[in-house]
N, C-alpha and C positions, 0 to 999 in steps of 0.2 A: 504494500500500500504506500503510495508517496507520502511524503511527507508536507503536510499546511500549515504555516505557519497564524495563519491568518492577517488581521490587520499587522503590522508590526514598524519597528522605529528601530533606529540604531544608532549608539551614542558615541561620537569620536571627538578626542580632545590631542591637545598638544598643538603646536606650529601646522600653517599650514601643510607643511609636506608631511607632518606628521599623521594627521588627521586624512587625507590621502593612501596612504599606505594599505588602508581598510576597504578601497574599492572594490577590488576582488571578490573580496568577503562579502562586502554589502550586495554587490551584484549578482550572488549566488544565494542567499537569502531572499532578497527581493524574486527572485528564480522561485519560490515555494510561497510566497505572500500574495494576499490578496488583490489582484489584477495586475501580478507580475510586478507591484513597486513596495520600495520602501520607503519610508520617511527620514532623514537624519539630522538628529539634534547635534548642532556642532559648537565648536568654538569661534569660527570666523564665516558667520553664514554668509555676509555679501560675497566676497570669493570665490566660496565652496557655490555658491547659487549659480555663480557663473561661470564654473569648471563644469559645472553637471547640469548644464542647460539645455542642452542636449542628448544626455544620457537618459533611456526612454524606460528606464527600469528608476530611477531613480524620482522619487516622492518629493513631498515638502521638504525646505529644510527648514529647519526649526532654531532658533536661536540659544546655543542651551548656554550661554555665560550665570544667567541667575543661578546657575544649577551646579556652579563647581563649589561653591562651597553653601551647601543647600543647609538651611536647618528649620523643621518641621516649624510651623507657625511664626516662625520670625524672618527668613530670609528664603528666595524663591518659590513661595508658595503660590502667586501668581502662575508662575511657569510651570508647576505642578498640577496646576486647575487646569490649564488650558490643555496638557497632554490628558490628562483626567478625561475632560470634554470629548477626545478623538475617540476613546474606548480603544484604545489597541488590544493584542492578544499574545502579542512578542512583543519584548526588548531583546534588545542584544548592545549588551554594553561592552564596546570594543577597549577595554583604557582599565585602568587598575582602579581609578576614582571610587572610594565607597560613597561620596555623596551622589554621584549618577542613579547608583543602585539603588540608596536610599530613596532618591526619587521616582529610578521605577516601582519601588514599592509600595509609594506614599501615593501614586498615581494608581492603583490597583490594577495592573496588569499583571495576569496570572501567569506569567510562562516568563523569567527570567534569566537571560544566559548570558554568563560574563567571565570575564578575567579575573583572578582573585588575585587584591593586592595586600588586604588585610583579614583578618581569622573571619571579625564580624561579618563579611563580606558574604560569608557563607551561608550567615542564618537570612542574607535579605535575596537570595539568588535562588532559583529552584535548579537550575545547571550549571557548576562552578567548575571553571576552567582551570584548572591547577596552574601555577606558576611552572613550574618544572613539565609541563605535556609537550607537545608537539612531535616527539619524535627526529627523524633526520631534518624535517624543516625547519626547526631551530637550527641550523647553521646560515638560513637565508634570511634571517631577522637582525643580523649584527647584533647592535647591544641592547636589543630590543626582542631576544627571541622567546620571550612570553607567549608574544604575538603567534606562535606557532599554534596554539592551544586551539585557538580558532580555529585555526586552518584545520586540524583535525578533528576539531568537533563536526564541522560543514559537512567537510569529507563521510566523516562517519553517518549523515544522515542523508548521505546516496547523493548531494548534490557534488555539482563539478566546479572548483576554481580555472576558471577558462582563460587562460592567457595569450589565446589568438584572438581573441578580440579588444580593442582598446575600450577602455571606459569610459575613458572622456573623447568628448567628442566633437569639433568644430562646429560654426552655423556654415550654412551657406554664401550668406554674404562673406562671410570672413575668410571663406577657402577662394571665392573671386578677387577679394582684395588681395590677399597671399599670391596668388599665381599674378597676379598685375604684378607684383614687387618681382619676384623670382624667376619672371619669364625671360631676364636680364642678367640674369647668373649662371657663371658656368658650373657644372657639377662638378663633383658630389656638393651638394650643399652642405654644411654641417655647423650645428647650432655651438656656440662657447659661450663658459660662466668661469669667468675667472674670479667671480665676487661672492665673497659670505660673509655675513655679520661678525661671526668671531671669527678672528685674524688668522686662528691657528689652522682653519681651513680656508682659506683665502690659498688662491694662484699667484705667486710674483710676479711682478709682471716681467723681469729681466726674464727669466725662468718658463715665463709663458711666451713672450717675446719671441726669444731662439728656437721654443720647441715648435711655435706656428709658422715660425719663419723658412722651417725645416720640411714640414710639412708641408706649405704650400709648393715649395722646392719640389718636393717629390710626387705627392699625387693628386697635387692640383686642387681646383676647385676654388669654391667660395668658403670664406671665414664670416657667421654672423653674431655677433656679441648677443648677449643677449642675458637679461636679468631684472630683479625689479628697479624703479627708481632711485633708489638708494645707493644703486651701483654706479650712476652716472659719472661721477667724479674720477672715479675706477675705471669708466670706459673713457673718459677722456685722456687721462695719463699713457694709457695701455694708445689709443691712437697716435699721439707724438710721440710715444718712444718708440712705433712699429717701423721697423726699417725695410721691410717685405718687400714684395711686388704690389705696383699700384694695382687697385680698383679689386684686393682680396677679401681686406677687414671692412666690414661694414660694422654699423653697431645700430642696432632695431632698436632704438630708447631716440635716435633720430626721425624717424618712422612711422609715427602716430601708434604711439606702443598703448596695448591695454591688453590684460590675462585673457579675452578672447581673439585677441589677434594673435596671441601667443601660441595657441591652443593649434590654431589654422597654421601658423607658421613650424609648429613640432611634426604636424601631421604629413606636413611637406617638404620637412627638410629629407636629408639621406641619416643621418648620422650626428650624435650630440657627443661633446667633449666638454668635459667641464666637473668644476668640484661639488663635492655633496653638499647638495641644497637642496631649494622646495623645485628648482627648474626640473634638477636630475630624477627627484618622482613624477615629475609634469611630464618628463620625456618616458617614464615607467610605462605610465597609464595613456599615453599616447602611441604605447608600442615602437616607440622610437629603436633605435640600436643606441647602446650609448657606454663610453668607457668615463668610467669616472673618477675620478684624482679621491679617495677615502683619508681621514687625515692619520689615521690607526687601523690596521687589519680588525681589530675587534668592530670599526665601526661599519664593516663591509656587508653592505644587501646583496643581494641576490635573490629578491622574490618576485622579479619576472626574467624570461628565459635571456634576454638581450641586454642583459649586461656584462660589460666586460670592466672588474675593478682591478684597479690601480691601488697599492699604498705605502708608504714609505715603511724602511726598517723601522724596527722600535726606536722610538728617542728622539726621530728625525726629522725633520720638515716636510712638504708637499714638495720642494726644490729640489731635494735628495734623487724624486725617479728621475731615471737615466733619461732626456727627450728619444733615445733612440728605442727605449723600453714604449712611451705613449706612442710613439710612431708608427711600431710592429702592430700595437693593438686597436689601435684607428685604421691600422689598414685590414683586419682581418672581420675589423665591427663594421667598416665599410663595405666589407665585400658582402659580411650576413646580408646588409640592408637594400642588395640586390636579387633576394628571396622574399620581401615581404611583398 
């Protein structure tokens, strides 16, 4: 007998690339709920609204900030009414949070299934994910492989995590806009993030400089910067110090940049290069090929089939990989990306 989940929700927190990482999952779920969708209560709903604007399994989103640090009668109880109101039949709390839980509780949805990150955790959950489950797919969760739990509970209940299909998914206007940009570019296309918030994953730019400069050297193509606004200053630096071939670097933050032009622009590049960030799961969930600069092997994903990581020895910097090491593996992610 398949399994129905019926109405259901599902609760994801952390950054947004964090919060991403759960696609799969939600999209295999939503797979067993009622009219193929789910709803997901997030942390950053504008974003998420508009990564999954397109994704046709994917529900409301829901705004769940009231709800991380919930407490019964005093704080989020509004946001607890209004899920109250949906009547769901599932939760699925993807995130270790006991306040989530406690609000699926407080929300009276009878079928609860989560991550445990605390003992209590257990008595508000009807199906508690062990921290320690998952099996071999905790080695594709890097420092994060709780997350596996999931993955084999899904599993276990006959549905498929499908990774020939991308999750998220462009509009149309924005895959016409993208081809105007790129009908100008010679291939391979390949997307770069040389920018993260903390430093210690950050690309040098000396370092990033020589390795694209090598690159273009050898197999061609178009270089397109690419990251949130906050990198701009990042990609201006990275432009006057680029001593390449002309008309290679471009940087899309010139471009009329917005996360769905982004979206249309992953869909159509060949190939991403670049450090672990929220682009590098954008490029995940876009089915992109993509090799990514990790700034520790402990921090290294691998939970879709088209990644190829990169990370320095222990102790080391992102500057440490050899350019001749990113070069072998951009050309072998490039070649996958003539199979999709």
């Amino acid at each position: 007998m398949a399994v129905s989940f019926g109405r259901s929700i599902g609760f994801v927190a952390g950054g947004i690339g964090d919060q991403i990482y759960h696609l799969t999952q939600l999209r295999a779920l939503a797979s067993a709920s009622f009219d193929g969708k789910i709803d997901i209560a997030c942390i950053h709903p504008g974003p998420i609204a508009i990564l999954l604007a397109h994704s046709p399994w994917a529900g409301k989103i829901i705004d769940a900030r009231p709800l991380r640090r919930y407490i019964p009668f005093m704080r989020g109880s509004s946001a607890v009414r209004q899920i109250r109101q949906t009547h769901y039949d599932s939760a699925f709390i993807l995130h270790r949070s006991t306040s989530f839980k406690l609000a699926a509780f407080a929300a009276s949805i009878d079928r609860r299934v989560g991550l445990v990150g605390h003992n209590i955790d257990t008595l508000l959950l009807t199906d508690s994910l062990a921290a320690d489950a998952g099996g071999d797919r905790r080695a594709l969760w890097g420092h994060r492989p709780f997350i596996a739990a999931a993955d084999s509970w899904i599993m276990a209940q006959g549905l498929s995590l499908d990774d020939s299909t991308p999750t998220i998914l462009p509009s149309p206007d924005m895959r016409a806009e993208i081809a105007d940009f790129m009908h100008q570019l010679p291939r391979p296309v390949t997307i770069v993030n040389l920018f993260a918030a903390d430093p210690a994953r950050r690309w040098s730019l000396d370092h990033a400089n020589a390795t694209l400069n090598r690159l273009a050297s050898q197999i061609g193509g178009s270089l397109v910067l690419n990251a949130g606004p906050d990198a701009g200053s990042y990609h201006d630096a990275m432009l006057a110090r680029w001593d390449g071939p002309d008309h290679v670097l471009f940087d899309s933050l010139r471009h009329n940049p917005s996360m769905a032009r982004d979206i249309a622009l992953y869909h159509a590049a060949d190939g991403y290069i670049g450090v672990d960030s929220f682009t590098a799961n954008l490029a995940f969930n876009c089915n992109l090929p993509a090799t990514v600069l990790f700034a520790k092997a402990g921090d290294t994903l691998r939970y879709k089939p088209a990644v190829f990581p990169l990370y320095p020895d222990t102790g080391k910097a992102l500057d440490s990989i050899a350019p001749d090491k990113i070069l072998s593996t951009a050309a072998i992610m490039l070649e996958s990306a003539s199979d999709r």
